[in-house]
N, C-alpha and C positions, 0 to 999 in steps of 0.2 A: 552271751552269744554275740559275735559282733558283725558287722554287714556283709563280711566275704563267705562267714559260715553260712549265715541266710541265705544269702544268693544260691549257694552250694545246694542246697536242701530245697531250693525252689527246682533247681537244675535236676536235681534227682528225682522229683516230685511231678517233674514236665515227663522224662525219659518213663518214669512208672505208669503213664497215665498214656502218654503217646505209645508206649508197649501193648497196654492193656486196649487200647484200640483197633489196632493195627492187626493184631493178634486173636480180638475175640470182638471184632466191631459191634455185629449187632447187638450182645447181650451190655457192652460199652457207654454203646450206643442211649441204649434202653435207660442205662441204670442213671444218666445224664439228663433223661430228658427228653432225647428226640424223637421218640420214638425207634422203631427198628429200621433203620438206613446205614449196613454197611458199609454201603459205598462212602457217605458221609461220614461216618466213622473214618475209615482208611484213610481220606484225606487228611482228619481234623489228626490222626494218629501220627500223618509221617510229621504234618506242620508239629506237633506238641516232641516229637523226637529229635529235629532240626535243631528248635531253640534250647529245647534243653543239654542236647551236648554242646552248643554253642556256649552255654551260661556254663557249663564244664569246663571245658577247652582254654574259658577264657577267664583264668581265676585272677590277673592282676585285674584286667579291664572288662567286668561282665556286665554293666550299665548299659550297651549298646543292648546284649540281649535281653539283659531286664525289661527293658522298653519294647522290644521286638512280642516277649511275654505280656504287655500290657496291654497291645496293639493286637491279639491275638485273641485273647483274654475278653477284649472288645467286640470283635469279630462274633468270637461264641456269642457272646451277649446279646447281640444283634441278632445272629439266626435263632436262638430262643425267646426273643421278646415277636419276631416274626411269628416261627412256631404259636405261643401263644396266641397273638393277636386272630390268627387265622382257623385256628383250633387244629393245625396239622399237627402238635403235640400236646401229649395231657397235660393239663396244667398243674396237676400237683406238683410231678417229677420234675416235668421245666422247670418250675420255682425253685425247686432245690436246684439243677442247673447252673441257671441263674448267678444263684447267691454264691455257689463256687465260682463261679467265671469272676463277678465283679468283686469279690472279694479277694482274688489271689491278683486280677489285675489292678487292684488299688494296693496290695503290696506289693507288686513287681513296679509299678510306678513309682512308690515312694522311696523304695528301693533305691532305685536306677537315681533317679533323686541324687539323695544321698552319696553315693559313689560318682559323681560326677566331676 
């Protein structure tokens, strides 16, 4: 597989996930981590729909949105390390959260990397 098709399958994987938000935020929400916050869903839903048909749209040059996914990615991680720290979400599901946030944004970095 080589770095355009990655990019491609991140791009798909943002628009599945930004759908699955947007569309059904609280139970989203839930299976994320945050607890049940809609509204928080809908947000995080349209931003994961944005970038990933941006990482679409943009099949010679998708490094700007790989980065925009990493930066994003980061973000999550941030409101779930908050979450945790505060006990506004459970921390087992946060953890799982988490580990998807920083893991897809350490491959959306390296990514963009790469394609630069």
């Amino acid at each position: 597989m080589n770095e355009y098709t990655l990019a491609r399958g991140i791009g798909w994987l943002s628009v599945a996930v930004g759908t699955a938000l947007v569309v059904a935020p609280k139970a989203a929400v839930s299976g994320f981590g945050m607890g049940e916050r809609p509204r928080l869903g809908r947000f995080l839903g349209v931003k994961d729909l944005v970038i990933g048909f941006g990482i679409l749209a943009n099949r010679e040059e998708p490094a700007p949105w790989l980065l925009a996914r990493a930066l994003s990615d980061a973000q999550d991680a941030g409101i779930l390390i908050g979450g945790i720290a505060t006990s506004a979400f459970p921390r087992d599901k946060a953890l799982f959260g988490l580990t998807l946030a920083i893991s897809l944004g350490v491959t959306s970095l390296a990514l963009a990397r790469r394609l630069k």
